[in-house]
C-alpha positions in Angstrom: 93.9 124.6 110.0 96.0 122.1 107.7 94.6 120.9 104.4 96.1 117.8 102.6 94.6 117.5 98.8 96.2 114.4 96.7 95.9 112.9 93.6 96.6 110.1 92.7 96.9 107.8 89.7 95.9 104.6 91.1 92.0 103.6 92.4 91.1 104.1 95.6 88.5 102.6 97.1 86.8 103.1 100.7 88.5 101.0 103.1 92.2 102.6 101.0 90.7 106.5 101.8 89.7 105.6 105.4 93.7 104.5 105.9 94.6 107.4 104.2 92.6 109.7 106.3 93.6 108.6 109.4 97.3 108.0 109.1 97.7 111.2 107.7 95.5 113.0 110.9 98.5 110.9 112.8 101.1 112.5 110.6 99.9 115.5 110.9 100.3 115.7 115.0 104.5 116.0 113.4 103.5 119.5 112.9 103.6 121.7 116.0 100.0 121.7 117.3 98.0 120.4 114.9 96.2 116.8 114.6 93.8 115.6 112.9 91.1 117.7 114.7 91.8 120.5 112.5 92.2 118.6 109.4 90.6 118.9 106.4 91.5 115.8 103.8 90.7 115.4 100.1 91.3 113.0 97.5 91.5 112.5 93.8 92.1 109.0 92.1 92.8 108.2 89.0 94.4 110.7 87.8 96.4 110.6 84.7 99.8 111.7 85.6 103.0 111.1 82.6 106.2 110.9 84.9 109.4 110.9 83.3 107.7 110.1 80.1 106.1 107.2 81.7 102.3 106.6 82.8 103.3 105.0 86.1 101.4 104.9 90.0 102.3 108.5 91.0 101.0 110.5 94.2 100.9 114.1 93.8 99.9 115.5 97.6 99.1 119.5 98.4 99.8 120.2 101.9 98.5 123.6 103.2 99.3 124.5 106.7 98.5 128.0 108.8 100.9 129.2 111.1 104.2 127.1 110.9 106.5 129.3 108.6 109.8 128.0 109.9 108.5 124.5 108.3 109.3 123.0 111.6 108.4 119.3 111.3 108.1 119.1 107.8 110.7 117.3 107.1 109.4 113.9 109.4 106.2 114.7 107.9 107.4 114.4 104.7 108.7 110.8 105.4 105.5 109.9 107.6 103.3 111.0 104.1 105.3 109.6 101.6 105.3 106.0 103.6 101.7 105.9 103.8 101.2 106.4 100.2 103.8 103.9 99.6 101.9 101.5 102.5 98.4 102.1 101.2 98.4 102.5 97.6 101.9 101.3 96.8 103.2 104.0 95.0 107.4 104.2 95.0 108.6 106.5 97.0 110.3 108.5 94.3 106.6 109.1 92.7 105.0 110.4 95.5 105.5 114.2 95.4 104.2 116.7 98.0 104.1 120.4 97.7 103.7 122.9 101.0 101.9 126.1 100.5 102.4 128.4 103.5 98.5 129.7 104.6 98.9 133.4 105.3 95.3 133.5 105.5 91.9 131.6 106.3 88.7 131.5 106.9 86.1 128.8 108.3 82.7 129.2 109.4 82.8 133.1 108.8 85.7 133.5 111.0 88.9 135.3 109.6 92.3 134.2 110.2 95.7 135.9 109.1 99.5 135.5 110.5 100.6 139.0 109.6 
């Protein structure tokens, strides 16, 4: 039960957030049993972001993922996310920032999950 939230600083229109969507379902089969199946995507544009004192095209991406504490995979999912927002909405690589958060616990559809 992944979730990937970004903003992002730059438009995006339709045919941009369908490529997003689906590249980063394929990224996400990087992760030990998870595709885009599971995933739930969302996305913010136009955000104003001040980087290094600049206002400049910056990706800031939230990926929450249940179950995978070790962070196996993350670090070629890391690469696979940052080259799609460099690919799609050509934002540098150094300006596309992703932050993990370890999911302890979920719910969907009234169902209760938790790892401990």
């Amino acid at each position: 039960m992944p979730f990937i939230m970004s903003k992002v600083s730059v438009p995006v229109d339709a045919a941009q957030e369908v490529q997003l969507k689906s590249r980063l379902g394929k990224a996400m089969e990087l992760l030990p049993g998870l595709s885009e199946k599971y995933l739930l995507v969302g996305f913010e544009s136009n955000c104003r972001f001040w980087l290094r004192g600049n206002s400049e095209p910056v990706a800031y991406i939230e990926a929450g993922v249940f179950g995978n504490e070790q962070h196996i995979g993350y670090e070629n999912f890391s690469a696979a996310v940052t080259k799609i927002f460099v690919d799609v909405l050509n934002i540098q690589p150094q300006n596309v920032y992703i932050k993990f958060s370890d999911i302890a616990a979920w719910s969907v559809g009234g169902m209760y999950f938790d790892r401990s």
